[in-house]
N, CA, C, O and CB atoms as a CASP TS submission, in Angstrom:
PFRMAT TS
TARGET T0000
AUTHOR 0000-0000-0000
METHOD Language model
MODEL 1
PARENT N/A
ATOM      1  N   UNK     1     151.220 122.529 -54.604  1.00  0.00           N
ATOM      2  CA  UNK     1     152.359 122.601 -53.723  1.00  0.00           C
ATOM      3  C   UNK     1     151.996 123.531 -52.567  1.00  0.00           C
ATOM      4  O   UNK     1     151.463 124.631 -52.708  1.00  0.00           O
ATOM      5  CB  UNK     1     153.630 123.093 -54.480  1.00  0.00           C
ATOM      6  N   UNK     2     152.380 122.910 -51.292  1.00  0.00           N
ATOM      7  CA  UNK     2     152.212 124.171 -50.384  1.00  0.00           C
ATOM      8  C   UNK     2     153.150 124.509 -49.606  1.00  0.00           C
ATOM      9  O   UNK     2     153.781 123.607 -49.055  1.00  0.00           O
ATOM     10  CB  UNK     2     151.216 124.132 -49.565  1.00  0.00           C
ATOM     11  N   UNK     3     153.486 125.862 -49.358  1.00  0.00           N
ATOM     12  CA  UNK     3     154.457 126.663 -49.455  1.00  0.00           C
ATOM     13  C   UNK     3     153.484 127.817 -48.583  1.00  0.00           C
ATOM     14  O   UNK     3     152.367 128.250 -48.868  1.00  0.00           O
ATOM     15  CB  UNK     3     155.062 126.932 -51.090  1.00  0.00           C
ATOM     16  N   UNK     4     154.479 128.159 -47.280  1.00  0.00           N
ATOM     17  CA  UNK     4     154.343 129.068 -46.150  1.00  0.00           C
ATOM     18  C   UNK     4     155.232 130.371 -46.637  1.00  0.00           C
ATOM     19  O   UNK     4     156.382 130.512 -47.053  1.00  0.00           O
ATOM     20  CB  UNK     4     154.902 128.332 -44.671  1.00  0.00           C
ATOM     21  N   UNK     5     154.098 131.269 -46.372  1.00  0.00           N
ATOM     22  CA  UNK     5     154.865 132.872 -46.898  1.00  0.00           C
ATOM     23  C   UNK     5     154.302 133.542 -45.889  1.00  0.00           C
ATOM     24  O   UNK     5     153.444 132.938 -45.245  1.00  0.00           O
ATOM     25  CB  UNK     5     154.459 133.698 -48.568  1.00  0.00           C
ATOM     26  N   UNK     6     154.631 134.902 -45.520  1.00  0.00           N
ATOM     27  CA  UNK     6     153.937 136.144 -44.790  1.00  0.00           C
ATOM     28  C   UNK     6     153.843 137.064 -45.604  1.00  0.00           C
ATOM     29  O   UNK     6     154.854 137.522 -46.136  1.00  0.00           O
ATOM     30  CB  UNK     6     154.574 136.721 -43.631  1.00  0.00           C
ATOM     31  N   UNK     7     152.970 137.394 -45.796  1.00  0.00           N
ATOM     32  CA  UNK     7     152.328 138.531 -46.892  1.00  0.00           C
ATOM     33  C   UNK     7     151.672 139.177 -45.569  1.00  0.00           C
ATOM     34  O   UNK     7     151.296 138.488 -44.621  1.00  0.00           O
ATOM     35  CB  UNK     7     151.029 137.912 -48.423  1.00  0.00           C
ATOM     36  N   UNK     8     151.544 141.102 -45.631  1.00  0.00           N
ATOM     37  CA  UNK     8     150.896 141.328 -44.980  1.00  0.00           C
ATOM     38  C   UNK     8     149.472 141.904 -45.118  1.00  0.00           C
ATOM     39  O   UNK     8     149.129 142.654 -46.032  1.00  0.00           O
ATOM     40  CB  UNK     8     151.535 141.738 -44.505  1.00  0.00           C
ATOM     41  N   UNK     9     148.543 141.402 -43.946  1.00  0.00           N
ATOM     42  CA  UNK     9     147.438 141.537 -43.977  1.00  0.00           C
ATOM     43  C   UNK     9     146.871 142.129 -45.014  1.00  0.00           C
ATOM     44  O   UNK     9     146.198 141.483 -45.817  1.00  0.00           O
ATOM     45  CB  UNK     9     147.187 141.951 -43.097  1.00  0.00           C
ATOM     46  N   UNK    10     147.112 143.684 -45.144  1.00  0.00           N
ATOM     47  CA  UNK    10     146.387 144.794 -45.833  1.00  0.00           C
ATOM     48  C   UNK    10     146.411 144.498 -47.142  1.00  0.00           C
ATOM     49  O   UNK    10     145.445 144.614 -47.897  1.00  0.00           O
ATOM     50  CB  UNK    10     146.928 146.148 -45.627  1.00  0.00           C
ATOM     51  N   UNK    11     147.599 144.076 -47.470  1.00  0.00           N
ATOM     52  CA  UNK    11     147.827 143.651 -49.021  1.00  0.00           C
ATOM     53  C   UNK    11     147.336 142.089 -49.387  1.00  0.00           C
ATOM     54  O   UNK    11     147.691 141.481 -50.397  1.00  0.00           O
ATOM     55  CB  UNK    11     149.543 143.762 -49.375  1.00  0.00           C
ATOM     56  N   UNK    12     146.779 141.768 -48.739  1.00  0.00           N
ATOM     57  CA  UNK    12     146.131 139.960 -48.781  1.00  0.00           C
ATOM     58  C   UNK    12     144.580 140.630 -49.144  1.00  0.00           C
ATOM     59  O   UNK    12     143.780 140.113 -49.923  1.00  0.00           O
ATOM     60  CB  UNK    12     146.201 138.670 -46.721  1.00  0.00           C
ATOM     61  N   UNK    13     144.382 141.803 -48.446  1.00  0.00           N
ATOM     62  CA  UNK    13     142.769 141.973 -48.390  1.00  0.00           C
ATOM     63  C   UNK    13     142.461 142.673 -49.375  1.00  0.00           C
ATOM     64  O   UNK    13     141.347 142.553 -49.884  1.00  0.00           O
ATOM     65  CB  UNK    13     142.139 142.628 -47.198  1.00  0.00           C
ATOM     66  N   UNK    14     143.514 143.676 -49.920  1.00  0.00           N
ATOM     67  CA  UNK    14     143.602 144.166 -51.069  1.00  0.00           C
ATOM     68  C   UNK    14     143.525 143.253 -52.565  1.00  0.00           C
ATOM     69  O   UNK    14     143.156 143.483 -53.716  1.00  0.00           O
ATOM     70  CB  UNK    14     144.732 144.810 -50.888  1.00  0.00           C
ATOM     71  N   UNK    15     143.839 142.620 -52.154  1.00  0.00           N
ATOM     72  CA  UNK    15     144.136 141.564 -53.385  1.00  0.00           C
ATOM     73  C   UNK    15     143.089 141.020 -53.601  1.00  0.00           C
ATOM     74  O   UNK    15     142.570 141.082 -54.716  1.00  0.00           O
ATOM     75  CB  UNK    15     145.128 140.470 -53.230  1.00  0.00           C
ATOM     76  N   UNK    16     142.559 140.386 -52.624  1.00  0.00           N
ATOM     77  CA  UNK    16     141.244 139.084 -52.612  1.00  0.00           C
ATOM     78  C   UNK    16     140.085 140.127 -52.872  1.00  0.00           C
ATOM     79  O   UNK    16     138.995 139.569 -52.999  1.00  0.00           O
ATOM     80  CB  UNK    16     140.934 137.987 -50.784  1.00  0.00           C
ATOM     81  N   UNK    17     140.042 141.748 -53.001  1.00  0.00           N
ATOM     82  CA  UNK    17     139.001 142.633 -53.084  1.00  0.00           C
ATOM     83  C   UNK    17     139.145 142.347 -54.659  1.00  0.00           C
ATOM     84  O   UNK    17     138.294 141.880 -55.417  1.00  0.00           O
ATOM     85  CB  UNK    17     139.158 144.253 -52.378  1.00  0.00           C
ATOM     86  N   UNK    18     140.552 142.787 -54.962  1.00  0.00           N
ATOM     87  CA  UNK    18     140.753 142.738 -56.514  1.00  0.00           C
ATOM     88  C   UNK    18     140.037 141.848 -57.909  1.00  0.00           C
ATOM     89  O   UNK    18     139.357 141.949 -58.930  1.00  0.00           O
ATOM     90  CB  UNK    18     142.019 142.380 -56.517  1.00  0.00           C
ATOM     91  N   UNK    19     140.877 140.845 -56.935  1.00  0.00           N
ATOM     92  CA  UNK    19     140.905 139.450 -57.617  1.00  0.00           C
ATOM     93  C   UNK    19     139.011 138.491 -57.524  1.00  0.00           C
ATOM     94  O   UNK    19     138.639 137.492 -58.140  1.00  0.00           O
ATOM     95  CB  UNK    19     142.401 138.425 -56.499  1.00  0.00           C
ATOM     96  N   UNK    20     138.345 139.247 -56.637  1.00  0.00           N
ATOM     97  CA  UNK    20     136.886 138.599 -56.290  1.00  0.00           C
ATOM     98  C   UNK    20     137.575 137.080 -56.149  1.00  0.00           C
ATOM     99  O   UNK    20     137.589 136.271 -57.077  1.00  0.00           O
ATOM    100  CB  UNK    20     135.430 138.792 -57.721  1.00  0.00           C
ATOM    101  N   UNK    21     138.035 136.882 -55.079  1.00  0.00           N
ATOM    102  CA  UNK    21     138.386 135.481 -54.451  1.00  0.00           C
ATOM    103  C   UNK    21     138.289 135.297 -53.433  1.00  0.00           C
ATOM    104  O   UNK    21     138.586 135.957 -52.438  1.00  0.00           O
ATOM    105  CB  UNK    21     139.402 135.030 -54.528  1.00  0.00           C
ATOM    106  N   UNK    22     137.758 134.151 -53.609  1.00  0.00           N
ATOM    107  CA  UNK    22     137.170 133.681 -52.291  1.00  0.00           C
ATOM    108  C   UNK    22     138.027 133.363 -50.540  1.00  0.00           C
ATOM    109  O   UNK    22     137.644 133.335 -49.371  1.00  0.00           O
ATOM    110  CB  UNK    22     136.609 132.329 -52.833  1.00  0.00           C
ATOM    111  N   UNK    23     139.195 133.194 -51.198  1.00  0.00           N
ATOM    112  CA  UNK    23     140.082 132.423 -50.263  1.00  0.00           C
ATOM    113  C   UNK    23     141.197 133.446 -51.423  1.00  0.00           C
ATOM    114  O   UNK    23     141.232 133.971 -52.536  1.00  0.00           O
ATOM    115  CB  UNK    23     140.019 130.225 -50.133  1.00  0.00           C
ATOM    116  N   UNK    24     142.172 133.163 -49.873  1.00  0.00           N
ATOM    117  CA  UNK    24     143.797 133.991 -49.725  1.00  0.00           C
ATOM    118  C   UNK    24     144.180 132.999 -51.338  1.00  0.00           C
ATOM    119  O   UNK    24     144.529 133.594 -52.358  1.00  0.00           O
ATOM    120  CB  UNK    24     145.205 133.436 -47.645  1.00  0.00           C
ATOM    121  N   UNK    25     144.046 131.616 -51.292  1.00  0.00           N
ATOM    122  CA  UNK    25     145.084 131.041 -51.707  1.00  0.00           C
ATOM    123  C   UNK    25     144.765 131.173 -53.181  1.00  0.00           C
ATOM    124  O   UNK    25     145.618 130.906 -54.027  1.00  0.00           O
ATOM    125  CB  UNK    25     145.320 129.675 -51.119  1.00  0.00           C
ATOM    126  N   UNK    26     143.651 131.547 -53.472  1.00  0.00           N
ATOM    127  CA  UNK    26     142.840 131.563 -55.072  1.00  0.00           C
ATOM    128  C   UNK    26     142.994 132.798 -55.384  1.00  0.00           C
ATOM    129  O   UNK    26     142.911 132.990 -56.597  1.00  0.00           O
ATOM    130  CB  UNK    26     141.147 131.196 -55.228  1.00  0.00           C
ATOM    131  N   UNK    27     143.297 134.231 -54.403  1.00  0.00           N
ATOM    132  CA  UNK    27     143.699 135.468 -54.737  1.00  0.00           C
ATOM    133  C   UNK    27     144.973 135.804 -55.487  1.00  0.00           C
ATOM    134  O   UNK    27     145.226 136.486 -56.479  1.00  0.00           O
ATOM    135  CB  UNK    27     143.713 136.062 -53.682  1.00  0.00           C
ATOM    136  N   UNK    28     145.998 134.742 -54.263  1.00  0.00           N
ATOM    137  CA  UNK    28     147.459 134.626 -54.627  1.00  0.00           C
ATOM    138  C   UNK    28     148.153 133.805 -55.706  1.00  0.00           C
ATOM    139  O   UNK    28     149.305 133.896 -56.131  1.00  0.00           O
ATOM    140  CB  UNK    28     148.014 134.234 -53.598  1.00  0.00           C
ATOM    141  N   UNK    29     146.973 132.822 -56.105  1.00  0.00           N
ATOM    142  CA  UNK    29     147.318 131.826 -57.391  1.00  0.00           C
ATOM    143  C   UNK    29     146.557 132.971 -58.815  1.00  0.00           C
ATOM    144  O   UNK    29     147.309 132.954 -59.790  1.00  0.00           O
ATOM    145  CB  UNK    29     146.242 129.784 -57.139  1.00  0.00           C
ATOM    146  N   UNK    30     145.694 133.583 -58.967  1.00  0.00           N
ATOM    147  CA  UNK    30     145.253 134.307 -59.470  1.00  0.00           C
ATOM    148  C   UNK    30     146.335 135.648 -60.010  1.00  0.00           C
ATOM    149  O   UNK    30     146.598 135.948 -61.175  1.00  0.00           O
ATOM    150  CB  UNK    30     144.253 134.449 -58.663  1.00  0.00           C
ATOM    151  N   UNK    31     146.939 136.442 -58.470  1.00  0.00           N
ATOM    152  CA  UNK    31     147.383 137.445 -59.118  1.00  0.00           C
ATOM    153  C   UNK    31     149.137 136.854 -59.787  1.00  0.00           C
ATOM    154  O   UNK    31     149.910 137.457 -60.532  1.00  0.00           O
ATOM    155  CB  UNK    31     147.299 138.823 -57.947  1.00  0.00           C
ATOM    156  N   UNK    32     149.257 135.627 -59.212  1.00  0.00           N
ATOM    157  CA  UNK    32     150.521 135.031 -59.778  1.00  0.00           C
ATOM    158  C   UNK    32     150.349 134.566 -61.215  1.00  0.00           C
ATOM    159  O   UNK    32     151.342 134.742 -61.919  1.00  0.00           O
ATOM    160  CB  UNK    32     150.986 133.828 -58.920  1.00  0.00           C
ATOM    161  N   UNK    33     149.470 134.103 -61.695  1.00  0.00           N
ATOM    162  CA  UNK    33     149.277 133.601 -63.077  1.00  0.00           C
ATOM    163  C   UNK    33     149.066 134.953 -63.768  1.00  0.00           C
ATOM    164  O   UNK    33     149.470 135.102 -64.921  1.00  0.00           O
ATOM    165  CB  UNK    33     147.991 132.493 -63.274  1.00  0.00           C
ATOM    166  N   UNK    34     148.467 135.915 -63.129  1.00  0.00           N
ATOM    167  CA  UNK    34     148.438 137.368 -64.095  1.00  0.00           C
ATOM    168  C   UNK    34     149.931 137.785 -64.484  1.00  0.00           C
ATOM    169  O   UNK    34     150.456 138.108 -65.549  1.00  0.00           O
ATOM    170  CB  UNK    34     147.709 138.814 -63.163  1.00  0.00           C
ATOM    171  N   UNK    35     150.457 137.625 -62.997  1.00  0.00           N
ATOM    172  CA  UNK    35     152.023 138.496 -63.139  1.00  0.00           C
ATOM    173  C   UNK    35     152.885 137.716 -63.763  1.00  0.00           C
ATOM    174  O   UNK    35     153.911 138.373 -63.936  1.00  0.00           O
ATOM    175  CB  UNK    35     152.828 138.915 -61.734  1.00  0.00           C
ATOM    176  N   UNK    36     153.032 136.250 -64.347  1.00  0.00           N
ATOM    177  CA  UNK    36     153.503 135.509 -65.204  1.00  0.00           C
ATOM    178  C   UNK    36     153.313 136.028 -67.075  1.00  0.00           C
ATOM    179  O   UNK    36     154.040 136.144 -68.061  1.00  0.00           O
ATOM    180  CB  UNK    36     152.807 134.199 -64.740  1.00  0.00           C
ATOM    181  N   UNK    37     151.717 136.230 -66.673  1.00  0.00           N
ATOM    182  CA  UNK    37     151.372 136.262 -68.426  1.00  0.00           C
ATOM    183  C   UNK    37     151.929 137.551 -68.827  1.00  0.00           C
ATOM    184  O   UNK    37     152.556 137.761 -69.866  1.00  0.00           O
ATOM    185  CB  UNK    37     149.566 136.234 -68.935  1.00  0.00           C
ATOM    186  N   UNK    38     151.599 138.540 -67.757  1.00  0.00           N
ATOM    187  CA  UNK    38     152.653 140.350 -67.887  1.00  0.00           C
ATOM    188  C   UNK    38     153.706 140.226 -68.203  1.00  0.00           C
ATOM    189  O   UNK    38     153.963 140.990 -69.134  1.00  0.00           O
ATOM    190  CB  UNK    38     153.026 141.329 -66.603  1.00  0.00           C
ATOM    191  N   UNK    39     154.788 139.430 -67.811  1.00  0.00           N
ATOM    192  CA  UNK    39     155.728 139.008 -68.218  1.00  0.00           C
ATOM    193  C   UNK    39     156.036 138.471 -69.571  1.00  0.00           C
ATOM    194  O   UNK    39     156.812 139.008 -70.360  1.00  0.00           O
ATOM    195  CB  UNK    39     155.890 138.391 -67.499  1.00  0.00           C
ATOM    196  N   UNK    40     155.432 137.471 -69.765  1.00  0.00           N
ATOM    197  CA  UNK    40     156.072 136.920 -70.902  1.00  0.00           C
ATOM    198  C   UNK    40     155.295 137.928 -72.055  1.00  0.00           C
ATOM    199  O   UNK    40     155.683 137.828 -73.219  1.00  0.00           O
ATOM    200  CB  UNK    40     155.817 135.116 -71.051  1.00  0.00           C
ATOM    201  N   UNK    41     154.133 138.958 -71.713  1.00  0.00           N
ATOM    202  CA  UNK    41     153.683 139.828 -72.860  1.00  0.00           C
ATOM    203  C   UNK    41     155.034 140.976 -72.977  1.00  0.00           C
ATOM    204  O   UNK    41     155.582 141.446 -73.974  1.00  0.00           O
ATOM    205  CB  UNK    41     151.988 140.634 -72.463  1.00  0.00           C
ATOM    206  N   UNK    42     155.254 141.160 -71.709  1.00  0.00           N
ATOM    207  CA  UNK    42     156.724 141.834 -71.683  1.00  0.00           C
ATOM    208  C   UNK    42     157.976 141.632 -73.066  1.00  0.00           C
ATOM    209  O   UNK    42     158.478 142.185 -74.045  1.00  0.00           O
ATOM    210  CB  UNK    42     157.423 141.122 -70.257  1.00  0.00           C
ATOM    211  N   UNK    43     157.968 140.280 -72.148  1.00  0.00           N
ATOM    212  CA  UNK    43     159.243 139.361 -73.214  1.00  0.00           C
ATOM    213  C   UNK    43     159.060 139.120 -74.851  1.00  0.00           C
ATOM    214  O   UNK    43     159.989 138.854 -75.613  1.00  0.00           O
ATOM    215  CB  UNK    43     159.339 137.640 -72.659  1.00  0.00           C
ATOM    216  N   UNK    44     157.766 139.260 -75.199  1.00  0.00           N
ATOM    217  CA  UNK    44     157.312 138.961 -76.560  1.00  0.00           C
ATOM    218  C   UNK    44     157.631 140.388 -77.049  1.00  0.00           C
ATOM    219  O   UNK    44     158.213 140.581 -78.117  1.00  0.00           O
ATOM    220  CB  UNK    44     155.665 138.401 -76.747  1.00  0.00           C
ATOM    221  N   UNK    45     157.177 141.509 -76.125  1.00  0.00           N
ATOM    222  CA  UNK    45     156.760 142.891 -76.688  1.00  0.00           C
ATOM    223  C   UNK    45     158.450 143.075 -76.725  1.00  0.00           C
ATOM    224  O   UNK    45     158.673 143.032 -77.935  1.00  0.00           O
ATOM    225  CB  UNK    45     155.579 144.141 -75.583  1.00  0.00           C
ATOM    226  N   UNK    46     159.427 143.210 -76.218  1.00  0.00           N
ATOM    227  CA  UNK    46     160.480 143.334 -76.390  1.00  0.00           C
ATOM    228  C   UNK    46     161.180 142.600 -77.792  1.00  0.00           C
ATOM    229  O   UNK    46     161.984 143.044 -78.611  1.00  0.00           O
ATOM    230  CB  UNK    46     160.874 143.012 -75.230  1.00  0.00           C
ATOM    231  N   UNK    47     160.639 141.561 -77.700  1.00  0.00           N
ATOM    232  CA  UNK    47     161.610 140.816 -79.538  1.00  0.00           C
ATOM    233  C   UNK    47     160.795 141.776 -80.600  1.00  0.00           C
ATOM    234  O   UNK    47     161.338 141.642 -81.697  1.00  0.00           O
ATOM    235  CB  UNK    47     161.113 138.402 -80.199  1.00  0.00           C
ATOM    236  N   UNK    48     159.925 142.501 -80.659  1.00  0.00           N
ATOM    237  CA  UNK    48     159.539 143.566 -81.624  1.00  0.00           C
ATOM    238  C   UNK    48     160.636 143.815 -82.265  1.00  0.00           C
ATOM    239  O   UNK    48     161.711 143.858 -81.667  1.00  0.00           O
ATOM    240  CB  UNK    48     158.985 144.797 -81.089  1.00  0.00           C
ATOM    241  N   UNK    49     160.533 144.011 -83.546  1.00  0.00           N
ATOM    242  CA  UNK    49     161.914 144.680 -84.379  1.00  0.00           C
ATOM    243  C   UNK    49     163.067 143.551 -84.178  1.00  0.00           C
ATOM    244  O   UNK    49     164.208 143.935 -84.437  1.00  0.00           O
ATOM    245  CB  UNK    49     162.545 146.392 -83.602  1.00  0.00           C
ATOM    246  N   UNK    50     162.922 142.312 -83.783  1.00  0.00           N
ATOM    247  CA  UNK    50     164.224 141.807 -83.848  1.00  0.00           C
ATOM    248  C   UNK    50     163.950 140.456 -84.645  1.00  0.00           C
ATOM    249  O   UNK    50     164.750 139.789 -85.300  1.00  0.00           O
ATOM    250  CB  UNK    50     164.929 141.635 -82.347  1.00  0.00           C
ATOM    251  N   UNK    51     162.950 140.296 -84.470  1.00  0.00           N
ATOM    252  CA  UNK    51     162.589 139.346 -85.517  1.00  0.00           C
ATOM    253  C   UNK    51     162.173 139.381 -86.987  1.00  0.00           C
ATOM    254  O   UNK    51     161.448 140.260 -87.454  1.00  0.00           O
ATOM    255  CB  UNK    51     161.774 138.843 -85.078  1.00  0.00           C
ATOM    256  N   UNK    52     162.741 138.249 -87.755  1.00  0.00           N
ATOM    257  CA  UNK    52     162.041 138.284 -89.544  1.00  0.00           C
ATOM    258  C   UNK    52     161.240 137.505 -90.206  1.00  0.00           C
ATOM    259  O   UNK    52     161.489 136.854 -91.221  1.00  0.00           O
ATOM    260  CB  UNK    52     162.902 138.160 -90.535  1.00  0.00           C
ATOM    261  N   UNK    53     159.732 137.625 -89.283  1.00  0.00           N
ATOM    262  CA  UNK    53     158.913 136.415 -89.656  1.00  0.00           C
ATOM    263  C   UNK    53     158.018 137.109 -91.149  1.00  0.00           C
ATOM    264  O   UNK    53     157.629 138.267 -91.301  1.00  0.00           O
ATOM    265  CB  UNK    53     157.730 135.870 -88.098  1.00  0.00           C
ATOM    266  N   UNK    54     157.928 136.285 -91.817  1.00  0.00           N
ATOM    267  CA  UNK    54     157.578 136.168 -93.082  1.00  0.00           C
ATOM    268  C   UNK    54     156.114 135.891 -92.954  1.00  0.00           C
ATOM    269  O   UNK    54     155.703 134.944 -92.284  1.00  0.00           O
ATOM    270  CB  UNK    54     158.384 135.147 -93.826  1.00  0.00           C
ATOM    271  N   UNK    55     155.262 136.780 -93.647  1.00  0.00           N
ATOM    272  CA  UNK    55     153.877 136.638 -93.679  1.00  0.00           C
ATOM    273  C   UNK    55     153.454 135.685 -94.873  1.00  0.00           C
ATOM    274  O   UNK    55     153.011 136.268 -95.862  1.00  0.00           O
ATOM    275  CB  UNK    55     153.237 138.028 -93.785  1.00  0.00           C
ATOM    276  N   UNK    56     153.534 134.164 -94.925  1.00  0.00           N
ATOM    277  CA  UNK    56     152.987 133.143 -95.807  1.00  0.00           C
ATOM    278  C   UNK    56     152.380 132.231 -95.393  1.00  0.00           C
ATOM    279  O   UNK    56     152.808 131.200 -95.911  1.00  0.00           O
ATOM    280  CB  UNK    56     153.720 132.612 -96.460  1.00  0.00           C
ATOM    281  N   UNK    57     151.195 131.959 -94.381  1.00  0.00           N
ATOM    282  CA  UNK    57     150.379 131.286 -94.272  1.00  0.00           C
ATOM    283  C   UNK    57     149.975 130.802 -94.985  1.00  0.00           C
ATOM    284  O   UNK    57     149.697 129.605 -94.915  1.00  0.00           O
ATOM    285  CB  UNK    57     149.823 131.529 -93.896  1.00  0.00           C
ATOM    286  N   UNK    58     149.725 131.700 -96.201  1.00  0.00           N
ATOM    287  CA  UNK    58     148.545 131.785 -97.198  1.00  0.00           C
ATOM    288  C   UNK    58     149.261 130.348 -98.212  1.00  0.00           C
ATOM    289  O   UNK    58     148.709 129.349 -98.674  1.00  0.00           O
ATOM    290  CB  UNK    58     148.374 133.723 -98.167  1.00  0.00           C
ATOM    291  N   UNK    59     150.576 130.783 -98.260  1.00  0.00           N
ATOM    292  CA  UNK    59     151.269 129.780 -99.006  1.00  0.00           C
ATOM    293  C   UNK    59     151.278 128.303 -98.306  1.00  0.00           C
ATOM    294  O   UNK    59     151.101 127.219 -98.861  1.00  0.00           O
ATOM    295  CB  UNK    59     152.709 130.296 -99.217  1.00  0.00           C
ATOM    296  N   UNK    60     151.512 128.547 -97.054  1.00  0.00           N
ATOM    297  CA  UNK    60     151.798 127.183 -96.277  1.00  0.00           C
ATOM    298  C   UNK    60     150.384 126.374 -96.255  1.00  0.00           C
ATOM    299  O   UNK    60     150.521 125.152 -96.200  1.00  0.00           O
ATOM    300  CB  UNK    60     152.378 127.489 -94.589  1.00  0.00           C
ATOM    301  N   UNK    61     149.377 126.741 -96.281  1.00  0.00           N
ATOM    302  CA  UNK    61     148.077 126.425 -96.201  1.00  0.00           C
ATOM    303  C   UNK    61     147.986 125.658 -97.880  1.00  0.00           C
ATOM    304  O   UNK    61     147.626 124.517 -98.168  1.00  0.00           O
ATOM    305  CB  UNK    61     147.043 127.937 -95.813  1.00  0.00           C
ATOM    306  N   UNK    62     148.352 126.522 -98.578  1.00  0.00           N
ATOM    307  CA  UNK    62     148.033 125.514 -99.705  1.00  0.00           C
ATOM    308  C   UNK    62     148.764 124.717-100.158  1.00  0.00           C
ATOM    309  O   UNK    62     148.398 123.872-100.976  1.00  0.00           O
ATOM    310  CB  UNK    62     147.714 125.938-100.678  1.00  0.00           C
ATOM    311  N   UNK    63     150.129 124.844 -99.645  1.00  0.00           N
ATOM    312  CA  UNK    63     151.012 123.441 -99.437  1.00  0.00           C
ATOM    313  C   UNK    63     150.798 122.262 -99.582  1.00  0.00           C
ATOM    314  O   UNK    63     151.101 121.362-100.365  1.00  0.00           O
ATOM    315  CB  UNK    63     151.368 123.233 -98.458  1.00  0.00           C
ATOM    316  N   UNK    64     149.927 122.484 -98.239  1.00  0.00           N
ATOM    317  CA  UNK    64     149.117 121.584 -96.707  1.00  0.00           C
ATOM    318  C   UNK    64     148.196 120.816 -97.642  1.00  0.00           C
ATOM    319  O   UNK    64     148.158 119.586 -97.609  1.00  0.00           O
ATOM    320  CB  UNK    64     147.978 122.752 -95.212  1.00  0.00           C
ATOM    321  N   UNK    65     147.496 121.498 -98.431  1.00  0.00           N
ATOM    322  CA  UNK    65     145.855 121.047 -98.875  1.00  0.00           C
ATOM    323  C   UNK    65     146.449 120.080 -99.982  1.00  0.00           C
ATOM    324  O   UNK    65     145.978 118.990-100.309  1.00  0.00           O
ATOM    325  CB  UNK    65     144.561 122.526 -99.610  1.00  0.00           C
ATOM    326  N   UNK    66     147.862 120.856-100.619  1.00  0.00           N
ATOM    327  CA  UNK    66     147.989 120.162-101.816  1.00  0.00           C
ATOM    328  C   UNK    66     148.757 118.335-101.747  1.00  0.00           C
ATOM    329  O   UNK    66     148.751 117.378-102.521  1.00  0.00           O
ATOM    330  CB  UNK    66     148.948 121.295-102.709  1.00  0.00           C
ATOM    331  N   UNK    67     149.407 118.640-100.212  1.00  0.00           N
ATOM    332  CA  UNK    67     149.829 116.800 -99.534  1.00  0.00           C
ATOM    333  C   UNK    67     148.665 116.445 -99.274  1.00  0.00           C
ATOM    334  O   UNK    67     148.553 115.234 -99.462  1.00  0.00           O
ATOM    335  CB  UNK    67     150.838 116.471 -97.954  1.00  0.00           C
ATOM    336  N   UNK    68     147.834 116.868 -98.966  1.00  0.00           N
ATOM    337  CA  UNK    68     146.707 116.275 -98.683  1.00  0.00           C
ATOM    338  C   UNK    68     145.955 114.870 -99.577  1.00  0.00           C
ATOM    339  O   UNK    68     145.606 115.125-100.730  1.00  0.00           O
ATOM    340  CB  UNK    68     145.933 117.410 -98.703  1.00  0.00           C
ATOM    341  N   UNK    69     145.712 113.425 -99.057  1.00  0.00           N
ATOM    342  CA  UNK    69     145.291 112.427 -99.718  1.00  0.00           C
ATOM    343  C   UNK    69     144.263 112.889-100.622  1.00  0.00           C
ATOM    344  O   UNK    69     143.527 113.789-100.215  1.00  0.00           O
ATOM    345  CB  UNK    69     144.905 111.436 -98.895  1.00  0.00           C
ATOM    346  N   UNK    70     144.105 112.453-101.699  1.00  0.00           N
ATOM    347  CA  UNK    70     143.217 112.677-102.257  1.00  0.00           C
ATOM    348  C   UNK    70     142.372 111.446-102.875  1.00  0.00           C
ATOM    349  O   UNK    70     142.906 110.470-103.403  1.00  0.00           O
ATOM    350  CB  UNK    70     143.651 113.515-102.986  1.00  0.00           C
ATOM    351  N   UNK    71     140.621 111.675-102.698  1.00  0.00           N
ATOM    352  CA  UNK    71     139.928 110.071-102.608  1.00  0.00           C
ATOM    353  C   UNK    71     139.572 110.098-104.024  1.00  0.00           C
ATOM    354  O   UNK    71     139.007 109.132-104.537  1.00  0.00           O
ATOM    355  CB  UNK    71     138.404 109.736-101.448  1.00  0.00           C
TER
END
């Protein structure tokens, strides 16, 4: 998609130093996919303590093996 913004200079050059990119637009797709994943590590790190997940893999796995066809 392309989409016209003004970002200024100093902070475009700052970025593309950061980011080792070649071009504005691979700096700005770069530090946007970072500041997405910060986020949702945000949003995960916040449900801490609010969730009641049950540690049984171990069980579900042998579930799994035990539907499993057998030849």
């Amino acid at each position: 998609m392309r989409t016209t913004i003004n970002i200024d200079d100093k902070i475009c050059k700052e970025l593309m130093q950061l980011t080792s990119a070649s071009s504005r637009s691979k700096a700005i797709q770069t530090a946007l996919s970072e500041y997405i994943d910060l986020k949702r590590k945000k949003q995960l790190l916040a449900m801490r303590g609010k969730l009641n997940i049950t540690d049984n893999w171990q069980e579900l796995r042998q579930q799994e093996l035990q539907e499993l066809p057998h030849d």
